[in-house]
C-alpha positions in Angstrom: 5.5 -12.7 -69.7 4.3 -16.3 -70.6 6.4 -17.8 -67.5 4.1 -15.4 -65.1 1.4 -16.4 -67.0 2.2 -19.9 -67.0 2.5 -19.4 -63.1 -0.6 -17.6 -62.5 -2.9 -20.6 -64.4 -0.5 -22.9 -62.0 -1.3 -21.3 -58.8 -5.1 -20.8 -60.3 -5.7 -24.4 -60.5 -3.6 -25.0 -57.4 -6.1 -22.6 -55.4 -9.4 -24.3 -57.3 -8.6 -27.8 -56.6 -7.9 -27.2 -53.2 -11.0 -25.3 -52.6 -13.1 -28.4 -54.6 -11.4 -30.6 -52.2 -12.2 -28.2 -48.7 -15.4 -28.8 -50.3 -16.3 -32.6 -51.3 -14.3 -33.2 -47.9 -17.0 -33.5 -45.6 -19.3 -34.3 -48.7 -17.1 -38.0 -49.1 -16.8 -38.1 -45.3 -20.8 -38.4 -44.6 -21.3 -40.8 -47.7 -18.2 -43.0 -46.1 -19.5 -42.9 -42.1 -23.2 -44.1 -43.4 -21.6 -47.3 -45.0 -18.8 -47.6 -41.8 -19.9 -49.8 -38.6 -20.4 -47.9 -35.3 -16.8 -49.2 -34.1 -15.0 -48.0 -37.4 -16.7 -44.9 -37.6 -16.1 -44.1 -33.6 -12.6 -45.0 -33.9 -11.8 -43.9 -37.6 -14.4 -40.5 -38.2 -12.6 -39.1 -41.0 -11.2 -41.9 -42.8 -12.9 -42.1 -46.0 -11.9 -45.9 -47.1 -14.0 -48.0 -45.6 -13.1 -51.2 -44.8 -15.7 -53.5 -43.5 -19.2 -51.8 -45.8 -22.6 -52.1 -44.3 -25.6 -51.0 -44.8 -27.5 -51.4 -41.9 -27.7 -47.9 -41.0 -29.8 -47.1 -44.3 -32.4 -50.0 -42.9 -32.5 -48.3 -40.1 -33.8 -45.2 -42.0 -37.1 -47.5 -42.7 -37.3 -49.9 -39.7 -36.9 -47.3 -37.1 -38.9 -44.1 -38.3 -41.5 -43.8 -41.6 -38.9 -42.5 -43.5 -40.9 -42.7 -46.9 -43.4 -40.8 -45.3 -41.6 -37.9 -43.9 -39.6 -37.8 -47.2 -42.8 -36.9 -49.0 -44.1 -34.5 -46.1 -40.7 -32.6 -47.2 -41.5 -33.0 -50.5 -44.9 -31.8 -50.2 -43.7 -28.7 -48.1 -41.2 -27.9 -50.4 -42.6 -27.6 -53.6 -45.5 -26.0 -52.0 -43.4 -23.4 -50.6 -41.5 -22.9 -53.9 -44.7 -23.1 -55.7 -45.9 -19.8 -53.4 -42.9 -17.9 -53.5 -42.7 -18.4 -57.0 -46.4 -16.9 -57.6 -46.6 -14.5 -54.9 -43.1 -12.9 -55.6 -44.1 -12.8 -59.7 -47.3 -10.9 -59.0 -45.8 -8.2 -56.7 -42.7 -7.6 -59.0 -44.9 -7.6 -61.9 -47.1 -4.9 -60.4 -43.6 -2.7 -58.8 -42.6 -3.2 -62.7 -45.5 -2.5 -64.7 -47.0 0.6 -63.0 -46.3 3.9 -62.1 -47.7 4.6 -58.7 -47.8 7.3 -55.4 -45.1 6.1 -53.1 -44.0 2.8 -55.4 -40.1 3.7 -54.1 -40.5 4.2 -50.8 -43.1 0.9 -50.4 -40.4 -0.6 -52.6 -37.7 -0.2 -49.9 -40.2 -0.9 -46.5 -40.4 -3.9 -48.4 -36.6 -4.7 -48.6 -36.4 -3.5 -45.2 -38.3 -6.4 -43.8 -35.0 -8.3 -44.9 -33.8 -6.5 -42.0 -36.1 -8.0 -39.5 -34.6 -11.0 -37.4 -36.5 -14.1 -38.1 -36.4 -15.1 -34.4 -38.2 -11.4 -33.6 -41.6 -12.9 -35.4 -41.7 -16.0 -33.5 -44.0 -15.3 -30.9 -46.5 -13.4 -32.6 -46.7 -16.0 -35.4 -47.2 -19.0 -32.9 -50.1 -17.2 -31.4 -51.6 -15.9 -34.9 -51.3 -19.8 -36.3 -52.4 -21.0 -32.8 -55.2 -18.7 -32.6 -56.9 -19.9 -36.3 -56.9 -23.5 -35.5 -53.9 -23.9 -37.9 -51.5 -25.6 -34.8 -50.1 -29.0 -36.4 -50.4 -28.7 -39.7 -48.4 -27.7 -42.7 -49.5 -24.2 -43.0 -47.5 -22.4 -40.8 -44.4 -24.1 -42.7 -46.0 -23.0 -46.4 -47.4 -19.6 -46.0 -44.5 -17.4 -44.7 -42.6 -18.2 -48.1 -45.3 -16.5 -50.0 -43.7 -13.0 -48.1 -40.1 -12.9 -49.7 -38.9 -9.9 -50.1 -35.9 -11.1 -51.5 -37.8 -12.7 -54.7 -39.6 -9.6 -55.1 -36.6 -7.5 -55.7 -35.1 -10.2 -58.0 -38.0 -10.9 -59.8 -38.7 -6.9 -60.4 -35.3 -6.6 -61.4 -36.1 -9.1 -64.4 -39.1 -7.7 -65.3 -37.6 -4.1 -65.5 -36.1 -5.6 -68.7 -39.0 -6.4 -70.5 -39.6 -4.0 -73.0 -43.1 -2.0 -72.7 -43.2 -2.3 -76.5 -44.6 -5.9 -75.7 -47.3 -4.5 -73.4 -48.7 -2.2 -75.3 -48.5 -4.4 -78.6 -50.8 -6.8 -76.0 -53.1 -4.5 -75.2 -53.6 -3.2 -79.0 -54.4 -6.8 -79.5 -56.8 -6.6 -76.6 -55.1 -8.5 -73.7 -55.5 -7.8 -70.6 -53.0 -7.1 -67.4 -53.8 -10.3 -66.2 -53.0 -12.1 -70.0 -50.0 -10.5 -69.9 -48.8 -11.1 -66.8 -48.7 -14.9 -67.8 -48.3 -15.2 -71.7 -45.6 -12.3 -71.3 -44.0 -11.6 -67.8 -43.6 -15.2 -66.7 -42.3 -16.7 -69.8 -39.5 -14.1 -69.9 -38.7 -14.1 -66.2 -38.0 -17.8 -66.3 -34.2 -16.7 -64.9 -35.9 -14.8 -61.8 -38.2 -17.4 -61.0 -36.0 -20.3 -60.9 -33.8 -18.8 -58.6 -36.5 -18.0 -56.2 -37.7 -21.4 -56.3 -35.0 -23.0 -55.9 -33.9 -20.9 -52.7 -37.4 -21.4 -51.4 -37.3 -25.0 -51.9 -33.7 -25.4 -50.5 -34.7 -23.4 -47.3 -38.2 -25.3 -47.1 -36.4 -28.5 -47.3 -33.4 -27.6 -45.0 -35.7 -25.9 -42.4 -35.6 -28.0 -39.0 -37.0 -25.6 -36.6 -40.3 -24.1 -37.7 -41.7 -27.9 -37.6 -40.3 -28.3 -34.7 -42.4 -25.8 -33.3 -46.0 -26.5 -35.2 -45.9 -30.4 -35.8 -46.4 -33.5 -33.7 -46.6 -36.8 -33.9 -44.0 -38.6 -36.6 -46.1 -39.5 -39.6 -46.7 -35.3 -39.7 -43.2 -34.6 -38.9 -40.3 -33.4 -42.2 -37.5 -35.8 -43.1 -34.9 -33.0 -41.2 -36.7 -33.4 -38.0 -37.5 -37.2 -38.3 -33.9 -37.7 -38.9 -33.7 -36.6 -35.4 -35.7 -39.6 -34.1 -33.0 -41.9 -35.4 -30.5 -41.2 -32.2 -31.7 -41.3 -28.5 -30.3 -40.5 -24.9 -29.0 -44.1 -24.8 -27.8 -45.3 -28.4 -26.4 -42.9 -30.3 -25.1 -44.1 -34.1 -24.0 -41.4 -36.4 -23.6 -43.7 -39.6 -27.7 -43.7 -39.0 -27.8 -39.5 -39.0 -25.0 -39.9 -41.7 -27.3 -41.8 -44.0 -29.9 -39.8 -43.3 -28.2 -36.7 -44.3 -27.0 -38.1 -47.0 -30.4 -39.5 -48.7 -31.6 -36.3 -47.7 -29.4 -34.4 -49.7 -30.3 -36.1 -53.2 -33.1 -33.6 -54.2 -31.4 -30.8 -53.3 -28.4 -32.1 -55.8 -30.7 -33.1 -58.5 -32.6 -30.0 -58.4 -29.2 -28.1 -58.7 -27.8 -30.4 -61.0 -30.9 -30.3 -63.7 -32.4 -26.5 -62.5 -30.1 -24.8 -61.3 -27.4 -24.4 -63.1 -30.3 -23.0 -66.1 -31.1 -20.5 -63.6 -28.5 -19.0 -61.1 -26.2 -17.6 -63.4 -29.0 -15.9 -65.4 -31.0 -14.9 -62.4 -28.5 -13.2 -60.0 -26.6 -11.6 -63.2 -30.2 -10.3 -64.6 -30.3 -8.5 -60.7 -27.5 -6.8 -61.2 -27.7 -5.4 -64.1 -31.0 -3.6 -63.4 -30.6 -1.0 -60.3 
């Protein structure tokens, strides 16, 4: 019995570190092309020692687009859209959670169902709603469809299912209202469900290359994903530029894993499944 168990812990690790390694892969392969010269990288892709370091391609990243800028349009887009998910979600769930209502199951599931609907099926109707208000090159078309996630509604319900009613109707014997305690009761002890959905809104907000493709112009509007664009052309192409890029733009997103989510995603999706 030990030897099998000693084997099973063998091939265990064997089967982890190889799956880390599939992983960091391409991970050590972008951070090596930005720092590789166009020759090495064109001849040499995947070698991850680099020889001959440069670092032109991250001055390129300020000498050939406003990169600053576009990094804080992303910023500003992102934590906007978390910041809207976040409230939006917390508000529905709480009500789904806290009352007892005609129909709350079945407007419950037509709201899951809209997880159904193909993202691409919207697109029209959108661009002419947006186009219609006046709202055509700004940052509102990118913020306010985060505010309708339906999947941070069921999560953040499922949370809130937990919360004893005891607390709510200690509150209201000490005379607080819904409103109160929806923020000095549900919010503080749905912290799990609400930094999950912000940090999948910010991640998707951040990561999202095609919805300001479609509403912005001009480059001092435009997101880091779709500036990073402007970096190759019909006649010069350099990936260690796009390389850098992708690479700088990947530093919030590991940050915000490293310090928030790691808190939250094990607490969040476990506290969704333990709730039907």
């Amino acid at each position: 019995m030990r030897i099998v168990k000693s084997t099973r812990n063998i091939v265990f690790w064997i089967v982890l570190l190889l799956v880390v390694a599939a992983t960091l892969y391409p991970f050590l392969v972008m951070i090596s092309g930005s720092l590789k010269t166009d020759f090495e990288m064109n001849n040499y892709p995947l070698r991850l020692i680099v020889r001959d370091p440069v670092v032109i391609h991250y001055e390129a990243l300020f000498t050939v687009i406003p990169f600053l800028r576009q990094f804080f349009n992303s910023m500003f887009v992102a934590f906007a859209s978390a910041s809207l998910a976040i409230f939006i979600s917390a508000l529905v769930a709480f009500g789904f959670s806290r009352y007892e209502f005609r129909a709350k199951k079945l407007l419950f599931l037509l709201i899951l169902g809209t997880m159904l609907i193909p993202g691409p099926v919207l697109l029209v109707p959108q661009f002419q709603m947006y186009l219609a208000m006046g709202l055509f090159g700004t940052y509102v078309p990118l913020i306010l469809p985060a505010g309708i996630n339906a999947f941070g509604i069921f999560l953040i319900r499922q949370v809130m299912s937990q919360i004893p009613y005891e607390l709510y109707e200690s509150a209201m014997m000490d005379g607080c209202s819904d409103v109160r305690s929806f923020f000095t009761i549900a919010i503080p002890l749905s912290k799990a469900g609400l930094g999950i959905v912000g940090i999948l809104a910010f991640m998707g907000s951040w990561n999202d290359f095609f919805t300001p493709l479609l509403y912005l112009q001009g480059e001092e509007t435009f997101t880091l994903p779709l500036g990073l664009v402007r970096l190759q052309n019909f006649y010069a192409i350099s990936y260690g530029a796009s390389l850098a890029g992708a690479f700088v733009s990947c530093i919030p997103i590991i940050l915000l894993l490293t310090i928030v989510g790691q808190k939250y995603f094990v607490s969040g999706f476990m506290a969704g499944a333990i709730k039907g």
